[in-house]
TIMITI-801013 format. One line per 2 residues: their letters; for each residue x negated, y negated, z negated of N, C-alpha, C. Coordinates in steps of 0.1 Angstrom, whole numbers. Example, Ala and Ser with C-alpha at 12.3 -4.5 7.8 and 13.67 -1.06 7.14 Angstrom:
2
as	-132,57,-78,-123,45,-78,-132,33,-78; -128,22,-71,-137,11,-71,-129,0,-79
***
This chain:
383
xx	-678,-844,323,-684,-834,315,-677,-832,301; -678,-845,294,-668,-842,285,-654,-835,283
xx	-646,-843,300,-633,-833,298,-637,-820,304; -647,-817,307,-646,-802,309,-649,-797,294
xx	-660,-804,285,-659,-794,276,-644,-791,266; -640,-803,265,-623,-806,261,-618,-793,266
xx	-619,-790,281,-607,-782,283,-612,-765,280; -626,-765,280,-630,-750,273,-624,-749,260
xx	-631,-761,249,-624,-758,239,-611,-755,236; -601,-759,242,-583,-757,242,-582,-743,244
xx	-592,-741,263,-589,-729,263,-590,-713,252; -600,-715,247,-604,-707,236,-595,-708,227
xx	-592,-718,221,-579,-717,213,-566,-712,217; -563,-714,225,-552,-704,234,-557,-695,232
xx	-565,-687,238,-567,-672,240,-572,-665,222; -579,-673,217,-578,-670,201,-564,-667,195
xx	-552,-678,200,-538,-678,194,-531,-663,196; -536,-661,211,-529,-651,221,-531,-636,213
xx	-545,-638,212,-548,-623,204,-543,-619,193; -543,-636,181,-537,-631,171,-516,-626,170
xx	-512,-634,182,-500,-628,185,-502,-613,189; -508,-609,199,-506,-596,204,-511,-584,192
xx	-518,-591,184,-522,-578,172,-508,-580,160; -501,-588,165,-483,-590,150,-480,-579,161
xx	-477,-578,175,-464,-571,184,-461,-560,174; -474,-552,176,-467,-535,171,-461,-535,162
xx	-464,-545,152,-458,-544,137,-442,-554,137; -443,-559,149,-431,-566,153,-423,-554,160
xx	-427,-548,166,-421,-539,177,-418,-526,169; -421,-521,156,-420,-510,145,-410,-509,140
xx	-409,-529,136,-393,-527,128,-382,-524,139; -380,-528,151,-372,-521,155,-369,-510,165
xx	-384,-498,161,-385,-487,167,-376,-478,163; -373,-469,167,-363,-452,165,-375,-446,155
xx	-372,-445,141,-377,-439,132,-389,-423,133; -400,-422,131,-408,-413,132,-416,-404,125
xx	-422,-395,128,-432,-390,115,-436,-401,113; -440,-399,98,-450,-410,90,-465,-399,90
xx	-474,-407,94,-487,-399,96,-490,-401,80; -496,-389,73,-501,-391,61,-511,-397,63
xx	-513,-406,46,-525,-416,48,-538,-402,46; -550,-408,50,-567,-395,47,-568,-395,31
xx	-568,-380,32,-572,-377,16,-556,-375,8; -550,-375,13,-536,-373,6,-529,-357,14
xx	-525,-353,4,-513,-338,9,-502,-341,8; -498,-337,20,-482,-340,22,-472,-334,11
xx	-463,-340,7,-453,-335,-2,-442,-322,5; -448,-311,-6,-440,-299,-1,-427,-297,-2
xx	-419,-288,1,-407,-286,-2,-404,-280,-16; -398,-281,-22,-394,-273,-35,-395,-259,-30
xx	-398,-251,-37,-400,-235,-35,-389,-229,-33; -374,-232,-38,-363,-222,-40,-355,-229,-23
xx	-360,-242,-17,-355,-244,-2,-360,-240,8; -376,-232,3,-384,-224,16,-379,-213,19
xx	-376,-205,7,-368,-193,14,-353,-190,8; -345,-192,15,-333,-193,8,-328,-181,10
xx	-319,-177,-3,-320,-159,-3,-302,-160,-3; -298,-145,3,-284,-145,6,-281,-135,-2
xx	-269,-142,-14,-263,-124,-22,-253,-126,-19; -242,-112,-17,-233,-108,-10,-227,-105,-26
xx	-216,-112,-32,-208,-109,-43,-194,-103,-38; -188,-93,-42,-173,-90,-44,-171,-93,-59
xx	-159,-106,-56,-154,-112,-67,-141,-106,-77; -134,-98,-66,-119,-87,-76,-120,-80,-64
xx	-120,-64,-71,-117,-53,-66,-101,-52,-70; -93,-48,-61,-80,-44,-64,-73,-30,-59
xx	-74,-24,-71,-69,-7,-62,-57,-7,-70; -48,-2,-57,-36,3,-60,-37,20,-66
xx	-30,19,-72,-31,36,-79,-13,42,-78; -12,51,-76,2,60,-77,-7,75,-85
xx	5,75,-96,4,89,-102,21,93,-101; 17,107,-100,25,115,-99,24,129,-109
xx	34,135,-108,33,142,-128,32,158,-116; 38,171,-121,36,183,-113,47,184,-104
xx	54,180,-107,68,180,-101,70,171,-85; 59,161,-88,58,152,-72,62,144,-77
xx	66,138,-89,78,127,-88,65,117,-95; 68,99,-94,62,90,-99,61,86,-110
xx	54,85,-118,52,86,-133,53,68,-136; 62,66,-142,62,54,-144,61,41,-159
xx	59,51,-167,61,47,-178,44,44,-187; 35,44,-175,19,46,-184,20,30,-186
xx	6,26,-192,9,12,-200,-10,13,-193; -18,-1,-195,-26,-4,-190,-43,0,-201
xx	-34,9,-209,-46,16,-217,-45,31,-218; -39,31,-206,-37,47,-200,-46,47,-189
xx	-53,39,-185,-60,38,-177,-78,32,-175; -85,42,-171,-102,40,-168,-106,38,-157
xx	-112,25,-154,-118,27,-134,-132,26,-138; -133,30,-129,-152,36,-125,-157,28,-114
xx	-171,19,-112,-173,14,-97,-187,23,-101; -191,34,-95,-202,36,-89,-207,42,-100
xx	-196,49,-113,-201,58,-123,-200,48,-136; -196,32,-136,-198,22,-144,-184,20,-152
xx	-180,22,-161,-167,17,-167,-166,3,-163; -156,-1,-163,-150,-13,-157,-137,-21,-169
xx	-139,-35,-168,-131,-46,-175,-116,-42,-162; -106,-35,-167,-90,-39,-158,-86,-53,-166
xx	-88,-68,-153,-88,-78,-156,-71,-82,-153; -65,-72,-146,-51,-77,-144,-44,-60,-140
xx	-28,-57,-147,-26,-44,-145,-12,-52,-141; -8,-44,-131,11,-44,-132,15,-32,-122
xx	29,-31,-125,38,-19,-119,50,-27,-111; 43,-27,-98,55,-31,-88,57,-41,-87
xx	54,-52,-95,63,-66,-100,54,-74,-89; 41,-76,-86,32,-85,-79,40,-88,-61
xx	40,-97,-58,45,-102,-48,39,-96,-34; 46,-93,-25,38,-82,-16,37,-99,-3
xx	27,-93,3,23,-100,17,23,-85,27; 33,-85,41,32,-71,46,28,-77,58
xx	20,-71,68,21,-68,81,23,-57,87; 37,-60,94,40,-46,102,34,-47,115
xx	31,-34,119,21,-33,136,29,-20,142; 36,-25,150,48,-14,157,42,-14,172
xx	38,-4,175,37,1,188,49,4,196; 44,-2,205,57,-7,218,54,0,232
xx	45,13,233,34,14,243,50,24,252; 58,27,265,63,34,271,58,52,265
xx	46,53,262,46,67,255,56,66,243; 60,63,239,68,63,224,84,54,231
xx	89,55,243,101,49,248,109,57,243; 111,73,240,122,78,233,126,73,222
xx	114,74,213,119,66,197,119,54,196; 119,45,207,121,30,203,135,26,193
xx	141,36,198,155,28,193,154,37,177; 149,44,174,149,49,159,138,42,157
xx	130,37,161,123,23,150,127,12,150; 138,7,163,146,-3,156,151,-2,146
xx	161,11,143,170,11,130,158,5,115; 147,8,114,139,9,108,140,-6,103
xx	144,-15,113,145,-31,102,155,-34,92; 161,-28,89,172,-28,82,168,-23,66
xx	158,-10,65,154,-4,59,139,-14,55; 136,-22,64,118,-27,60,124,-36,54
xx	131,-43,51,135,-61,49,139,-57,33; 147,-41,37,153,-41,18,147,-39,14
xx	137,-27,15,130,-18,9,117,-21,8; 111,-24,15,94,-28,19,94,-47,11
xx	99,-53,20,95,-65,19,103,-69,5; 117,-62,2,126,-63,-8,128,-80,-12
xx	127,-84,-25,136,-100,-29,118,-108,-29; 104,-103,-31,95,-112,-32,84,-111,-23
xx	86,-104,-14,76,-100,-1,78,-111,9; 67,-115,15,72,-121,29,63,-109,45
xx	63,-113,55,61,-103,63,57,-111,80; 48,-106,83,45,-105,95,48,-95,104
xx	49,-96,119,51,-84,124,46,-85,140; 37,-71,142,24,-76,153,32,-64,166
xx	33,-63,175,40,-54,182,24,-54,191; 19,-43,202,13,-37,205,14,-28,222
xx	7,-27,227,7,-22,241,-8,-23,247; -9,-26,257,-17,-32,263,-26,-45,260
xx	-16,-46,250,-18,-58,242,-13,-64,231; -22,-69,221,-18,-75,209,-13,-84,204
xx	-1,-88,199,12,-97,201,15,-102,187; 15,-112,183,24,-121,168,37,-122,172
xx	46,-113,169,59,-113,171,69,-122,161; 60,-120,147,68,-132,140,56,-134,131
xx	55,-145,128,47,-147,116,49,-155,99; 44,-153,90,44,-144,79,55,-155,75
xx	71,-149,72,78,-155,65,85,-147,56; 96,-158,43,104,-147,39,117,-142,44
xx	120,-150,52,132,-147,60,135,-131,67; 141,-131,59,144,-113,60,152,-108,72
xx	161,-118,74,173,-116,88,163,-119,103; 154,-127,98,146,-131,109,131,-120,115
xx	130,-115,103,122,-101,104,131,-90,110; 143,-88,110,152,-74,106,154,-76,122
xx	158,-90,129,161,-94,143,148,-92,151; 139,-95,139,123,-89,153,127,-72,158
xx	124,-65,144,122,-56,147,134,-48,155; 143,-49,155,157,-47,161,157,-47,177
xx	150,-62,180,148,-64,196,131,-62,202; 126,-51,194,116,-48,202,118,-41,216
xx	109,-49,228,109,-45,237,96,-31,242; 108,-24,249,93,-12,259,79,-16,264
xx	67,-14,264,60,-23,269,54,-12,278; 37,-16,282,27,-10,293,28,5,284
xx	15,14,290,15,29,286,3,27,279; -7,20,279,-18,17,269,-10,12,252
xx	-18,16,246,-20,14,231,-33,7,221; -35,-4,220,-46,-10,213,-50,-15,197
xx	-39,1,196,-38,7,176,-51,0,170; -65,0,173,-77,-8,168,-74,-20,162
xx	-73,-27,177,-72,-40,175,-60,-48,166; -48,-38,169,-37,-44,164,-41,-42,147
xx	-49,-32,146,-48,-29,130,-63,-40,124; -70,-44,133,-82,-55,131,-72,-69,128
xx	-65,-74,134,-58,-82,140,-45,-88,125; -42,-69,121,-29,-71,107,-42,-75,95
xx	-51,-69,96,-60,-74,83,-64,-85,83; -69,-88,95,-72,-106,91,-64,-113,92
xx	-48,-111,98,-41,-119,92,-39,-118,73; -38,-108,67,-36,-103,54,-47,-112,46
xx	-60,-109,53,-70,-116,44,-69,-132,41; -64,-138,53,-58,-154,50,-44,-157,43
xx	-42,-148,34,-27,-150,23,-37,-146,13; -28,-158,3,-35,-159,-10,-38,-146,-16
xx	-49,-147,-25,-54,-134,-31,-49,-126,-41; -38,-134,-47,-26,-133,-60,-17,-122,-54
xx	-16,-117,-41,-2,-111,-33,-11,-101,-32; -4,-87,-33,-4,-76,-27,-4,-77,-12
xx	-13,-69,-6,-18,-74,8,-17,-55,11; -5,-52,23,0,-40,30,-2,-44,41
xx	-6,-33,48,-6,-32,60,2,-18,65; 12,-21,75,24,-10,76,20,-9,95
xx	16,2,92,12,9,109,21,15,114; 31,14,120,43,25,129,40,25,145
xx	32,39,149,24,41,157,19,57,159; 18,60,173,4,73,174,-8,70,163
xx	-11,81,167,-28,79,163,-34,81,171; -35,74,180,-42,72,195,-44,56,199
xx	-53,56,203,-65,42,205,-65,45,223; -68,36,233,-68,32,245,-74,22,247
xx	-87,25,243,-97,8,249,-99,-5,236; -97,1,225,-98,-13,216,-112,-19,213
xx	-114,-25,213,-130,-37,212,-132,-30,199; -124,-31,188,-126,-28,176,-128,-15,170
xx	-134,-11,161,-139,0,157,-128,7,144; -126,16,141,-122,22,131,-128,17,116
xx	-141,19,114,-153,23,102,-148,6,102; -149,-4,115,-155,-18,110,-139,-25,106
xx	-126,-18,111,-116,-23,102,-116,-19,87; -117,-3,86,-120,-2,74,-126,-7,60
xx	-137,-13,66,-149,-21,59,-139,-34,54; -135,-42,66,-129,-52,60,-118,-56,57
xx	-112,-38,51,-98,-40,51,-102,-34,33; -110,-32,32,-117,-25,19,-120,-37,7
xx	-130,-51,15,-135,-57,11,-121,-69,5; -110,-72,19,-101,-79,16,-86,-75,8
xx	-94,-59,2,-78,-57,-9,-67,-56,1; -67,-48,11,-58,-49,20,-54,-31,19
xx	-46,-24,13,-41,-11,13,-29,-8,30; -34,4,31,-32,6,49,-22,20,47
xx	-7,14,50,1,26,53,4,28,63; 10,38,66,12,44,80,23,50,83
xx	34,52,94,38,61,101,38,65,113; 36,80,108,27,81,124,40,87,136
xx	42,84,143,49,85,157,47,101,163; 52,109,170,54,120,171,49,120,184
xx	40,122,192,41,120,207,45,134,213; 45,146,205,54,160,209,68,158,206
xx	73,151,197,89,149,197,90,135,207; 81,128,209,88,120,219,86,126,234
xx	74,137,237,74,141,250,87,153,254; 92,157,245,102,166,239,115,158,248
xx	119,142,247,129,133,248,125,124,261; 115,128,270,107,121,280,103,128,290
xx	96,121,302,91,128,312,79,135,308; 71,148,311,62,151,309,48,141,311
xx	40,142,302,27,132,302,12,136,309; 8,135,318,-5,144,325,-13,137,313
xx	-16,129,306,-28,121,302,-37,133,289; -47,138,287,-54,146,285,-56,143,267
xx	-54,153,257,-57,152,242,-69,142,241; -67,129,231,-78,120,226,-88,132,222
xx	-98,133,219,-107,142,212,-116,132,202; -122,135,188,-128,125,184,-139,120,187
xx	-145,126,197,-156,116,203,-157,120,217; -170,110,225,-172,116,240,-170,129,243
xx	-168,131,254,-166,144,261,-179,151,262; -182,166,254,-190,172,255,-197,170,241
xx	-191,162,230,-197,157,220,-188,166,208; -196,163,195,-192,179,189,-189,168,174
xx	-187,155,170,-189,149,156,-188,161,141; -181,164,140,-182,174,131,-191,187,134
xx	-198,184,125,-208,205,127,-197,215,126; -199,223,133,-193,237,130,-199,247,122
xx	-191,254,114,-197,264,105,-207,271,112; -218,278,101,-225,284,109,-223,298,120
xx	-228,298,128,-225,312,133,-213,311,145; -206,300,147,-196,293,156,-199,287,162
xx	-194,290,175,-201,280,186,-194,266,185; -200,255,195,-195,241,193,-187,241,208
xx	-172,246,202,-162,248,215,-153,236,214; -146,232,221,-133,223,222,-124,231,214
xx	-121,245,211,-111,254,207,-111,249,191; -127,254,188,-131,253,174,-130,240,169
xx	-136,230,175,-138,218,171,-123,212,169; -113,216,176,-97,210,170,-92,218,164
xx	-95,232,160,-91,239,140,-98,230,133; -113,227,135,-117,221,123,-112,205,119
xx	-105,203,135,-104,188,125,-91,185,118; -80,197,120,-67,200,116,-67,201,101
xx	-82,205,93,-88,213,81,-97,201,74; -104,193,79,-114,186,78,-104,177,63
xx	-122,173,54,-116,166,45,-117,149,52; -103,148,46,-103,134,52,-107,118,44
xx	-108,121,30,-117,115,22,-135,115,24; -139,124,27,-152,125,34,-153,119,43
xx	-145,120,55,-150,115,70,-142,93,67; -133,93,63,-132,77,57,-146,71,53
xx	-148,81,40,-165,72,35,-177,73,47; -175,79,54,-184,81,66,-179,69,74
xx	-170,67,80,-167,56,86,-170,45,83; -170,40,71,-167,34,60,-186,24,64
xx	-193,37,56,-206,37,58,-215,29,72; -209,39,83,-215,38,93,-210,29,104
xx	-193,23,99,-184,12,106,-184,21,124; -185,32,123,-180,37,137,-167,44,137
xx	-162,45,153,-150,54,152,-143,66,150; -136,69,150,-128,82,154,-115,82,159
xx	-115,87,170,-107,91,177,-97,109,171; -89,108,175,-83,120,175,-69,118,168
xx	-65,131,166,-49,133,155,-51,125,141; -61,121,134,-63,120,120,-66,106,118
xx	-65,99,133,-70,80,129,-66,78,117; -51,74,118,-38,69,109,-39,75,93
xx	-44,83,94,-41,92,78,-53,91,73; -69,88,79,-78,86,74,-80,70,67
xx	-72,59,77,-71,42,76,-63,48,59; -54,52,59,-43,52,49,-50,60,39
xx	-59,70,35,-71,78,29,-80,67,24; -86,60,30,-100,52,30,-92,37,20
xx	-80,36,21,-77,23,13,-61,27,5; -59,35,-1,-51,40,-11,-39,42,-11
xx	-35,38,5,-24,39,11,-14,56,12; -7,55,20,3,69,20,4,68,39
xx	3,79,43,7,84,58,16,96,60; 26,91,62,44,96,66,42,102,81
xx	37,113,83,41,120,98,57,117,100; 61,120,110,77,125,116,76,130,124
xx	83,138,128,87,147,140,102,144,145; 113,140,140,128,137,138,127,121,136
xx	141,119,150,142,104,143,148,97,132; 158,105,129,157,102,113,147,101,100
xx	136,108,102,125,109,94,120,97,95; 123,90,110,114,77,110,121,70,101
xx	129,62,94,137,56,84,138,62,70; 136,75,70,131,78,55,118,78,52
xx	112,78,60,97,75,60,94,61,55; 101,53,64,97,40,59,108,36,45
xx	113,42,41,124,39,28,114,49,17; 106,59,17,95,65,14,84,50,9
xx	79,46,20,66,38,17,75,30,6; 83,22,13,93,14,3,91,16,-10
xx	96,24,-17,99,28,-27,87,29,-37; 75,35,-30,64,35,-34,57,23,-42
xx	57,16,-29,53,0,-28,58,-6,-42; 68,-4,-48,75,-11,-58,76,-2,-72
xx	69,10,-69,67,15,-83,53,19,-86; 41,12,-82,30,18,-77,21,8,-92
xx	12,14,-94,4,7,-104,-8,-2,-95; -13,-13,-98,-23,-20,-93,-36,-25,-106
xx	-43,-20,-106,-55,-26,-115,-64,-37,-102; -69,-41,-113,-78,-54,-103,-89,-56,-118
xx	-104,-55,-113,-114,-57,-118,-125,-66,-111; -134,-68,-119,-147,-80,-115,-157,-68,-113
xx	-167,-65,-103,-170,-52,-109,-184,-60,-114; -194,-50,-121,-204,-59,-128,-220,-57,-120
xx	-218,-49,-109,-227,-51,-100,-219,-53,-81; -211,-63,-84,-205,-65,-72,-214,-75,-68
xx	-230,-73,-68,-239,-83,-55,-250,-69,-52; -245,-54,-55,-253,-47,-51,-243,-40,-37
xx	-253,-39,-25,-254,-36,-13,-248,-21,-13; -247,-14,-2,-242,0,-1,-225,1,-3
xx	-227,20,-3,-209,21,-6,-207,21,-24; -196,13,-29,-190,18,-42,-183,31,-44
xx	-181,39,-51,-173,49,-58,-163,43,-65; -151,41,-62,-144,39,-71,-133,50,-77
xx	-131,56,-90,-126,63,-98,-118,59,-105; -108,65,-109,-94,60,-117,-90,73,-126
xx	-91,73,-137,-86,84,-145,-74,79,-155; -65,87,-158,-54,85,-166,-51,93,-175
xx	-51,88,-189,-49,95,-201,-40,100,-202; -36,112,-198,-18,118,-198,-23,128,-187
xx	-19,148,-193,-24,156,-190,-12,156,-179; -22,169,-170,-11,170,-156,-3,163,-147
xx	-10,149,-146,-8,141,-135,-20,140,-128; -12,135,-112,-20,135,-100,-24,119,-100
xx	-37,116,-95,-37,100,-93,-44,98,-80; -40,91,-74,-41,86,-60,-50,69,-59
xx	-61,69,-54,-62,55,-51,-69,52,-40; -76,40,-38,-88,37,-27,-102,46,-34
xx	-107,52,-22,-119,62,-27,-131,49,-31; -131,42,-25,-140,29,-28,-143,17,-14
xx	-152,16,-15,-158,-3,-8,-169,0,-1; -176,-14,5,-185,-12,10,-189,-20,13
xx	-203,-28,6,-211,-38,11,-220,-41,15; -219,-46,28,-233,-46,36,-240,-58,36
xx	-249,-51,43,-263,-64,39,-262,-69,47; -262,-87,47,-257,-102,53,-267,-100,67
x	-261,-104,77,-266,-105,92,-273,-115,94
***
């Protein structure tokens, strides 16, 4: 009897021991749990977040506006001798601080975008001559240059060096390509290369091409936008596709029109019907500063004769038609020339975190000159 009660007692002590182990586990088993909510203790409020991490707000700043300006006196010729207090810019009606002015001297960054499409096979060989003329004249002794060729598809033919012989040999041995043209993309394609070269360089973009698009992903209005935002100025020469059908087999393929078929984008005066006849006088007439900031605005396209001269319109640039293949080489000895006597202001603007389109204005103290720049920008609201 005794050792039985002996062995109750033990047992209880065991099972006493047992419990007090099993109620340490969790607190044994916590330290090397995978970390968790901590339940707040009762009667306490949880610690909030700081107020300015609950809703965190997005402002869209433009940090330097840079517009190129060309003035010209009555005569056509380039005025060269104004000084940087000959000069007033406007963002949006606002006088503006010109935080850096120069004539010609700033270091160019170019991308050329040469269309290679079999529509343009007559004048291939007069846009080759054209490297000879881009290396002196364009790119000159402080430029370096890219150069994007085009078809069916969008191509880095050389990328951005200063080697002048090695640009002059691109453009020289461009090859014929497909009958498509993807002028959009190629020109989406020259700006964001542009926008990744330092912000110190003059940033060109040199289009030698139709004004004709064939399928591009990319929009007109939405190159614009960020060829506006990245200080990228858009020249052009536009390709003749009646002087090259002139030198070629005839083309069945049907006039681009600026929009769908059966679609009218421009109103017609009153009292005129909405014909295909009418609608291409008006767009021969159309202001092309207007329909840019429209693009601009609404980041949509246009199609038709006037792509090229609106891209070069909307960002301060110059558009060289040709009809003659010689003209293709003074054209580009034209932009040249320009490029290197052209005035550049660059400002902070003082509401560059306000949304919408900017106005930008450039006046020049000196009677009877013409001044040319970017009509303005355009900032939209963060996605």
């Amino acid at each position: 009897m005794v050792m039985t009660t002996k062995l109750v007692v033990t047992a209880l002590r065991c099972a006493g021991l047992m419990l007090a182990l099993a109620s340490c586990v969790p607190g044994v088993l916590a330290q090397g749990a995978a970390p968790g909510p901590i339940d707040p203790r009762p009667g306490v409020q949880p610690e909030q977040p700081p107020a300015n991490l609950q809703k965190p707000s997005i402002r869209v700043r433009v940090n330097e506006v840079t517009a190129p300006v060309t003035v010209r006196n009555r005569n056509g010729e380039m005025v060269f001798d104004l000084t940087q207090k000959d000069f007033r810019v406007f963002d949006n009606g606002v006088p503006q601080k010109i935080e850096h002015f120069d004539l010609g001297f700033d270091a160019l960054s170019v991308v050329l975008a040469v269309e290679t499409s079999s529509r343009i096979e007559a004048l291939l060989p007069a846009v080759k001559k054209t490297g000879i003329v881009f290396t002196q004249t364009v790119m000159a002794k402080s430029g370096d240059a890219a150069v994007i060729g085009f078809d069916d598809s969008v191509d880095v033919l050389a990328k951005f060096t200063t080697d002048a012989d090695r640009i002059q040999n691109v453009i020289e041995h461009l090859k014929e390509g497909t009958s498509g043209a993807l002028l959009y993309d190629a020109m989406m394609r020259g700006v964001t290369l542009l926008d990744e070269q330092p912000p110190a360089r003059r940033r060109i973009l040199l289009v030698m091409a139709e004004a004709r698009d064939t399928g591009s992903d990319s929009k007109l209005g939405e190159i614009l936008r960020k060829a506006q935002l990245a200080n990228v100025t858009i020249y052009s020469i536009g390709l003749s596709s009646a002087a090259a059908a002139m030198r070629s087999k005839p083309d069945e393929t049907p006039p681009v029109e600026m929009g769908p078929p059966g679609t009218f984008p421009v109103p017609t005066p009153n009292g005129m019907p909405q014909t295909p006849d009418v609608e291409r006088e008006m767009q021969q007439g159309m202001d092309l500063g207007a329909l840019a900031v429209w693009l601009v605005k609404t980041g949509m396209n246009a199609l038709g004769p006037n792509a090229l001269a609106v891209a070069s319109k909307a960002t301060g640039g110059l558009n060289v038609k040709t009809m003659k293949d010689r003209s293709i080489e003074k054209a580009m000895d034209e932009i040249g020339g320009e490029l290197h006597a052209q005035y550049t202001l660059a400002y902070r603007p003082r509401d560059g975190g306000d949304l919408g389109y900017h106005e930008i204005k450039v006046e020049v103290d000196r009677p009877g000159v013409s001044v040319r720049t970017r009509p303005g920008y355009y900032v939209a609201p963060p996605e």
